[in-house]
Structure formats: structure tokens, C-alpha cells
C-alpha positions as CSV (number, residue, x, y, z in Angstrom):
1,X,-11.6,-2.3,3.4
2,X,-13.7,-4.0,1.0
3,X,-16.3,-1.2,1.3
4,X,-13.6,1.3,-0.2
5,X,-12.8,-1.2,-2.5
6,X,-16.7,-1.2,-3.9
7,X,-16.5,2.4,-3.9
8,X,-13.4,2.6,-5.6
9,X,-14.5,0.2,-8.0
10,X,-18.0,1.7,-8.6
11,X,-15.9,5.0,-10.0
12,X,-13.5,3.4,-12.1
13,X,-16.5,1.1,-13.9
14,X,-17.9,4.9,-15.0
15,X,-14.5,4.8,-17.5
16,X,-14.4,1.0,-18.2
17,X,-12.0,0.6,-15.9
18,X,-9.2,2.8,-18.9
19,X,-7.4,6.1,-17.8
20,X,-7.8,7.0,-21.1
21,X,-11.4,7.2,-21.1
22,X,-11.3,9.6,-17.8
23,X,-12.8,13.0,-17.6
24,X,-9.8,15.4,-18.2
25,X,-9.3,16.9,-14.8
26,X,-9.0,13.0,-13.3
27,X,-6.7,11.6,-16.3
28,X,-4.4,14.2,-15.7
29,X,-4.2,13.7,-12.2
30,X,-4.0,9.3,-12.6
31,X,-1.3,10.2,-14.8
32,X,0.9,12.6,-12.7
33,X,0.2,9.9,-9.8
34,X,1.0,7.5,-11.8
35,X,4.5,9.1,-12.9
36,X,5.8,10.0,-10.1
37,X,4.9,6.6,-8.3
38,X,7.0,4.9,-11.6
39,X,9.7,7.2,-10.9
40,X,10.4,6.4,-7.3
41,X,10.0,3.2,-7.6
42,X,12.9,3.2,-10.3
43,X,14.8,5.3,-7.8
44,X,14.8,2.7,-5.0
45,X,15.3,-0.3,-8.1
46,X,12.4,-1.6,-9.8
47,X,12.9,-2.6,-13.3
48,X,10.0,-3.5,-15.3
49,X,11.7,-5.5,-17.4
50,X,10.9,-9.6,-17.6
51,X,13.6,-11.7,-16.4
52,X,14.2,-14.7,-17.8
53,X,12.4,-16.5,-14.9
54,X,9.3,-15.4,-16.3
């Protein structure tokens, strides 16, 4: 696991660790991903608003 994590690591430092500083082809894909994981997890109840137990 941790030797995933160093390789996972090791590609994200290339962009500073920012989707916004990805190469197009892998910004687009983060962000699809990253959408449709945001929508399911509102479909099965996350809100990502604060509570006041914050």
C-alpha cells in the first residue's frame, strides 16, 4: 500500500499537488471522477455542508 501511495504521490507532486495545474487529458478525467463520485455520494446523503458541531 504505501508503495502505491509513493507512486501516487510522486505523479501528483509533477502538478503541485492542484488539478488545475494537470495536463488537459488528466484534468478532464480528475474532474469527471471527481463529479460523478460528488454525485453519488449526494445520492446515498452526504451533505457538505458544516454543522454546527463543527
Amino acid at each position: 500500500m504505501q508503495i502505491l501511495y509513493d507512486k501516487v504521490s510522486a505523479e501528483w507532486e509533477k502538478s503541485v499537488h492542484l488539478p488545475s495545474r494537470l495536463l488537459p487529458a488528466l484534468a478532464e478525467r480528475h474532474m469527471r471522477i471527481h463529479n460523478e463520485a460528488i454525485v453519488r455520494a449526494r445520492v446515498l446523503g452526504w451533505d457538505a455542508e458544516l454543522g454546527d458541531d463543527h
